[in-house]
N, CA, C and O atoms as a GROMACS GRO file, in nm:
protein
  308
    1UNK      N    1  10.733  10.104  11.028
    1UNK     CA    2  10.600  10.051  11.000
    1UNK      C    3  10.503  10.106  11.104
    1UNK      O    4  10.524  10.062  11.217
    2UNK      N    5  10.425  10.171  11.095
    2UNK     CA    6  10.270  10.251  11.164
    2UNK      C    7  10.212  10.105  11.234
    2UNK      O    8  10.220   9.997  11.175
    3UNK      N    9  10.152  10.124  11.367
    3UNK     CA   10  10.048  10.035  11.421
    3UNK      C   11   9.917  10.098  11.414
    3UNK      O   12   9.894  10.208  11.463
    4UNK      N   13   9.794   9.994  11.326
    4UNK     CA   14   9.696  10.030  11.289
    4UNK      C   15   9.581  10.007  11.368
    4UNK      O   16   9.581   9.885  11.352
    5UNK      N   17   9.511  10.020  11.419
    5UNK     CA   18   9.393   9.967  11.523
    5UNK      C   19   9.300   9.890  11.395
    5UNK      O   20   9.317   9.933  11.282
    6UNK      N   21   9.196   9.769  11.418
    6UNK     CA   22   9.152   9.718  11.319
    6UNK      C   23   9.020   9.651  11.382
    6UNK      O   24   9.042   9.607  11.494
    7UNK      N   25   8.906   9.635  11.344
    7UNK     CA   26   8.792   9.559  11.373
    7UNK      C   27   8.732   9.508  11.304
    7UNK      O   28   8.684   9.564  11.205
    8UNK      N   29   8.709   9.345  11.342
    8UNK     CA   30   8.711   9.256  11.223
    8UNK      C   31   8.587   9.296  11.198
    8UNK      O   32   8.539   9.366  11.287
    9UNK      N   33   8.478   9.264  11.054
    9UNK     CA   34   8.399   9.291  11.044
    9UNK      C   35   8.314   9.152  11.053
    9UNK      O   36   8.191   9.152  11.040
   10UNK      N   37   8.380   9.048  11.074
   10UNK     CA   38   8.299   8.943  11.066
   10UNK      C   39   8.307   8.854  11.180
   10UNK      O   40   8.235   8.754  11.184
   11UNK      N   41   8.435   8.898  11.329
   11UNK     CA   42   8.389   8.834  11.395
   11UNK      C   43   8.386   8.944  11.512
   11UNK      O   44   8.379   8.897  11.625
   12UNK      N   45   8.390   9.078  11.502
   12UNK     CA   46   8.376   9.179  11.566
   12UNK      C   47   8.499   9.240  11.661
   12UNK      O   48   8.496   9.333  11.741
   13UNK      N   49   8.625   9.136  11.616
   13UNK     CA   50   8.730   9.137  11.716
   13UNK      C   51   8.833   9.244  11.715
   13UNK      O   52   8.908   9.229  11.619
   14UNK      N   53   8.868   9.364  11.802
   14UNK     CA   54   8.972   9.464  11.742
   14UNK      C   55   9.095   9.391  11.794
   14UNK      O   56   9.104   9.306  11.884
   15UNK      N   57   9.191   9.447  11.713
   15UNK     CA   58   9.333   9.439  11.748
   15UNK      C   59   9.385   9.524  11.642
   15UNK      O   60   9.344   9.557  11.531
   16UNK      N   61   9.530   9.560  11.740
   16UNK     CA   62   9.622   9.639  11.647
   16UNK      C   63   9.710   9.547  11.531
   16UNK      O   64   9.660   9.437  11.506
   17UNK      N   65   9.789   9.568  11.485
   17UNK     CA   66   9.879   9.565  11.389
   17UNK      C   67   9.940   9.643  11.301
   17UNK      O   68   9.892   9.742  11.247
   18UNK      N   69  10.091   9.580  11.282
   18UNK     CA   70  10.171   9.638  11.221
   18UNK      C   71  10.164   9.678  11.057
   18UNK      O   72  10.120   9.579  10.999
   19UNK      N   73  10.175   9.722  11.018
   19UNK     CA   74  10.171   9.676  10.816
   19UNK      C   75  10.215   9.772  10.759
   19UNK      O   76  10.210   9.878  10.823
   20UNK      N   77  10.258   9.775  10.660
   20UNK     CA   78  10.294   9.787  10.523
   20UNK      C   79  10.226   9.847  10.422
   20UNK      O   80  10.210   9.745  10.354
   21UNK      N   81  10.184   9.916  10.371
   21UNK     CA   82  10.114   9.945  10.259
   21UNK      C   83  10.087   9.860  10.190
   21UNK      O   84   9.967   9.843  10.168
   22UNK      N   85  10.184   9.772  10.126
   22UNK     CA   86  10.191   9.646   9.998
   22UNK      C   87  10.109   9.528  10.090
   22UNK      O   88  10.094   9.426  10.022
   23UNK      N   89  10.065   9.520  10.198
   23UNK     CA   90  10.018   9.406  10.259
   23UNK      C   91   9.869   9.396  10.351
   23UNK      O   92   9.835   9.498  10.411
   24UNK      N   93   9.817   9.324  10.356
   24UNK     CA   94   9.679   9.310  10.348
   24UNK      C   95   9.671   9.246  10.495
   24UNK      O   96   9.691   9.125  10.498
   25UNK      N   97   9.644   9.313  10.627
   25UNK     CA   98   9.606   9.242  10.710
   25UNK      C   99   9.463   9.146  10.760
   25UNK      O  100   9.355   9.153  10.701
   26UNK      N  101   9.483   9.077  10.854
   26UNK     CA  102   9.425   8.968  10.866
   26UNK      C  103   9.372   8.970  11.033
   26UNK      O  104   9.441   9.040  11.107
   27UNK      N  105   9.253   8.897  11.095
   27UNK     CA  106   9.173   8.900  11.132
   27UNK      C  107   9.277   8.804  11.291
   27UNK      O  108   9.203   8.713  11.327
   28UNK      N  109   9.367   8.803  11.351
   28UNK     CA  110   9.444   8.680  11.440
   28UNK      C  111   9.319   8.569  11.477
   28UNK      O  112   9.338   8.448  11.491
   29UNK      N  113   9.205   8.628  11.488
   29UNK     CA  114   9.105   8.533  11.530
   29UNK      C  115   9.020   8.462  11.452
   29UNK      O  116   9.009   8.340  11.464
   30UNK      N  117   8.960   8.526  11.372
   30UNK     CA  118   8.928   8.431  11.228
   30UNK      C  119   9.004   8.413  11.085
   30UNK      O  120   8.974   8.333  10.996
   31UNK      N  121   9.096   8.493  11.084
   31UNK     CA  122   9.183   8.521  11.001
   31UNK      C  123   9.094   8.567  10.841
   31UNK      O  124   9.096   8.530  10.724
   32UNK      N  125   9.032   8.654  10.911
   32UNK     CA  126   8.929   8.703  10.751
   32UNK      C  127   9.002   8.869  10.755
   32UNK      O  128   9.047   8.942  10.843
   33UNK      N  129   8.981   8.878  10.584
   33UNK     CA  130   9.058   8.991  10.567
   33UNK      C  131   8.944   9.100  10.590
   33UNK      O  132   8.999   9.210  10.601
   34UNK      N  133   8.823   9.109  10.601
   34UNK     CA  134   8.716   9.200  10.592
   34UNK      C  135   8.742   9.279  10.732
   34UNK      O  136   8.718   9.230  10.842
   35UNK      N  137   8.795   9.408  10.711
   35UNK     CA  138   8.831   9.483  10.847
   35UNK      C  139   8.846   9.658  10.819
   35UNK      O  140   8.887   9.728  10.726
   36UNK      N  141   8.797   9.678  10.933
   36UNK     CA  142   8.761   9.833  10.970
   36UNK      C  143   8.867   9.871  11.004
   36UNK      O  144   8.911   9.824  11.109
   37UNK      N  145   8.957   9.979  10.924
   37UNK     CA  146   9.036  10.070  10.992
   37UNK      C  147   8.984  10.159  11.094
   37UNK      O  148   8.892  10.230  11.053
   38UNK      N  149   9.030  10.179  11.258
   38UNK     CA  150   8.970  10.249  11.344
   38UNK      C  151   9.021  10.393  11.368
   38UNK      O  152   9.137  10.422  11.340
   39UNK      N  153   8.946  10.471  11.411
   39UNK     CA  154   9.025  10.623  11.442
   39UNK      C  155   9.130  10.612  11.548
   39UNK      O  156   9.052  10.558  11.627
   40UNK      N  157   9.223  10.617  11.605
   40UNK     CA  158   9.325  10.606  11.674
   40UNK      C  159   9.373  10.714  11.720
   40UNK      O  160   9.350  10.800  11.635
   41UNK      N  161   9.429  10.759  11.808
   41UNK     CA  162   9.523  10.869  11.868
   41UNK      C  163   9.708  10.826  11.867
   41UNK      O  164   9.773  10.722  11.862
   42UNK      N  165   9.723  10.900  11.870
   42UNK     CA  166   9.851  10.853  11.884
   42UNK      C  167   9.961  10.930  11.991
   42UNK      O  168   9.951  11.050  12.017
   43UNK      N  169  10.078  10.834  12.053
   43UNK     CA  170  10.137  10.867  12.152
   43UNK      C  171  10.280  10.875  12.084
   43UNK      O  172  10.325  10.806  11.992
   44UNK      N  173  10.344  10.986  12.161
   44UNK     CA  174  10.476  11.020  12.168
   44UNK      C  175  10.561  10.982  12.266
   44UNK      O  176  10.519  11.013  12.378
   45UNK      N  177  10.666  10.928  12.266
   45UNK     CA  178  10.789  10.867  12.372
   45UNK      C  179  10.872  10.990  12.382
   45UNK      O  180  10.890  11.074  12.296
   46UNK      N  181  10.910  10.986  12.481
   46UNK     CA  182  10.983  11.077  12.551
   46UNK      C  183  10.919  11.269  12.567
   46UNK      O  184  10.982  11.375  12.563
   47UNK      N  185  10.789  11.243  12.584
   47UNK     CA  186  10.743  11.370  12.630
   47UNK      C  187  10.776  11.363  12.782
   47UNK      O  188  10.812  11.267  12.850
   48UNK      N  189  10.745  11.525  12.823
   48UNK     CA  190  10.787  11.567  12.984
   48UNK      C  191  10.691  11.473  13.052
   48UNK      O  192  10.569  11.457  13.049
   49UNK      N  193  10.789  11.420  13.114
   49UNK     CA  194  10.755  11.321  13.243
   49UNK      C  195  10.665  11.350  13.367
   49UNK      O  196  10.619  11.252  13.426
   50UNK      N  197  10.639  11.461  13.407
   50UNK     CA  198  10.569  11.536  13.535
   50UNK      C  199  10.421  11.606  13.431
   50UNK      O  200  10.324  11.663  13.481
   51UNK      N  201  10.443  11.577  13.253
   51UNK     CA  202  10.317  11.683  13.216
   51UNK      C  203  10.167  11.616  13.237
   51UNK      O  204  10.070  11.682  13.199
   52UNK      N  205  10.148  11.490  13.295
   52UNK     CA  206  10.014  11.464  13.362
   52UNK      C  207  10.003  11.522  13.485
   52UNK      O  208   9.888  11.562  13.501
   53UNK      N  209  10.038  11.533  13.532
   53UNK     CA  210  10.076  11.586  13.728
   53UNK      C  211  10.057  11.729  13.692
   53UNK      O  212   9.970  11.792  13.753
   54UNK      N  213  10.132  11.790  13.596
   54UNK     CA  214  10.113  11.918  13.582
   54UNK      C  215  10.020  11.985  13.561
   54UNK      O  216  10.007  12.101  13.600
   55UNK      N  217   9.879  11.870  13.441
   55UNK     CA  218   9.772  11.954  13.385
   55UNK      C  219   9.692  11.895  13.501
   55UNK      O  220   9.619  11.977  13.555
   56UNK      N  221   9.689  11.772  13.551
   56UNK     CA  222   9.611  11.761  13.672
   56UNK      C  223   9.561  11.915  13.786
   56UNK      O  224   9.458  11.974  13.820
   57UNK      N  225   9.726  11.921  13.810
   57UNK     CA  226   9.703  12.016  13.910
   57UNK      C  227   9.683  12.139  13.870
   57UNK      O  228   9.660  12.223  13.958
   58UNK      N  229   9.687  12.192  13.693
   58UNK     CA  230   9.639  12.296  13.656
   58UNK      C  231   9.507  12.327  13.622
   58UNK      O  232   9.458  12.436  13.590
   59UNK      N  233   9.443  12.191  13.634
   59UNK     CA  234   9.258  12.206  13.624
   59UNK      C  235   9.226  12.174  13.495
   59UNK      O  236   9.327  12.163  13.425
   60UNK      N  237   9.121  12.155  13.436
   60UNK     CA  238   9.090  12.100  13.348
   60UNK      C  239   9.103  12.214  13.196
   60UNK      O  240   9.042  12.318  13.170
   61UNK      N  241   9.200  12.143  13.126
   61UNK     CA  242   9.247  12.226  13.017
   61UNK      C  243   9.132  12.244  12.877
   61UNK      O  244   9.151  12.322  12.784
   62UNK      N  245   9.017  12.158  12.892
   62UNK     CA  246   8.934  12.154  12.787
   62UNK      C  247   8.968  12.152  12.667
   62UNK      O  248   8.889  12.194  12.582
   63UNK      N  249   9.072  12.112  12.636
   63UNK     CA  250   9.114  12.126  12.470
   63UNK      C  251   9.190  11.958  12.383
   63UNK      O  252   9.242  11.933  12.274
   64UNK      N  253   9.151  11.867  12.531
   64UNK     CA  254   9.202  11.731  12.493
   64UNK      C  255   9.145  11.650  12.395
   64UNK      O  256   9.200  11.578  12.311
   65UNK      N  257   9.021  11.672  12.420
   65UNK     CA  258   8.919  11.609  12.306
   65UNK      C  259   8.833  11.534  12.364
   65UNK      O  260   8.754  11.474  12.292
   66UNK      N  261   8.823  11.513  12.551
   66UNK     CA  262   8.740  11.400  12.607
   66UNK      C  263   8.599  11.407  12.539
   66UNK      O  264   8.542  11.506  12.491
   67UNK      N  265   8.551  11.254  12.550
   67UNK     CA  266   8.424  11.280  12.483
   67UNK      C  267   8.356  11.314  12.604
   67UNK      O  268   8.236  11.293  12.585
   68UNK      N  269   8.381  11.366  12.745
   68UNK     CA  270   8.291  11.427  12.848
   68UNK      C  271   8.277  11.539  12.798
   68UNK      O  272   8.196  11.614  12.851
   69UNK      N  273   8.358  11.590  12.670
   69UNK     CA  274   8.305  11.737  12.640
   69UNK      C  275   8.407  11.820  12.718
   69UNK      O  276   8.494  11.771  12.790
   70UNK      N  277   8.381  11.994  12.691
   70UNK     CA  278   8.520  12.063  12.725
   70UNK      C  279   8.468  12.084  12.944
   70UNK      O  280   8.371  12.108  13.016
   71UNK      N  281   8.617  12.054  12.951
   71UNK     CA  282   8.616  12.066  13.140
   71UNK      C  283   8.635  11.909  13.151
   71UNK      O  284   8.683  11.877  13.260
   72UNK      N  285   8.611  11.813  13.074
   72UNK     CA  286   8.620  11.706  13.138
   72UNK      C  287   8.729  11.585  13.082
   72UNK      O  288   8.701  11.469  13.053
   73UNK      N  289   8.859  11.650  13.077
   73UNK     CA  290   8.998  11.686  13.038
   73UNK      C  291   9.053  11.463  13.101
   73UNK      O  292   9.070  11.418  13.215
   74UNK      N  293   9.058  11.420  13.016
   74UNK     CA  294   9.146  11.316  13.026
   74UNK      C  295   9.292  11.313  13.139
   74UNK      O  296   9.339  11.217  13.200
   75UNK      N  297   9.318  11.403  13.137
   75UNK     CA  298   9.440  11.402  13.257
   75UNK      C  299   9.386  11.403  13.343
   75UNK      O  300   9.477  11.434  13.420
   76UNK      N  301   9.278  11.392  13.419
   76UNK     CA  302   9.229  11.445  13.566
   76UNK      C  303   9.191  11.294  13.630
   76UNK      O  304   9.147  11.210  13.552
   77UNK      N  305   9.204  11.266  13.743
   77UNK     CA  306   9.175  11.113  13.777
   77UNK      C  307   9.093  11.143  13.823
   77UNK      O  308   9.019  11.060  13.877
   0.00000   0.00000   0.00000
């Protein structure tokens, strides 16, 4: 089952959740079904362990997608 990012439209609240195709999620806070599917990224488990450290110290890769625009690379603290 996919985790969906969601924002209620009626009490403005995001949260994720799990679902189903056949099933209609719900609002945990007002419990209204009126909701925004959000754009999301998504993460992989078990990528190389040292590859933040790595692009850190390789400088800014410009191709991550930061919305600082290219040079201003999400891996960099």
């Amino acid at each position: 089952m996919p985790i969906y990012e969601y924002a209620c439209q009626d009490c403005n609240h995001e949260f994720e959740a799990l679902t189903r195709a056949s099933t209609q999620p719900e609002c945990p806070k007002c419990h209204s079904v009126s909701l925004a599917k959000k754009l999301s990224v998504f993460a992989t488990a078990g990528a190389a362990e040292g590859k933040a450290a790595e692009m850190a110290a390789a400088g800014s890769c410009g191709s991550c997608g930061h919305p600082g625009g290219p040079g201003a690379c999400g891996w960099q603290q």
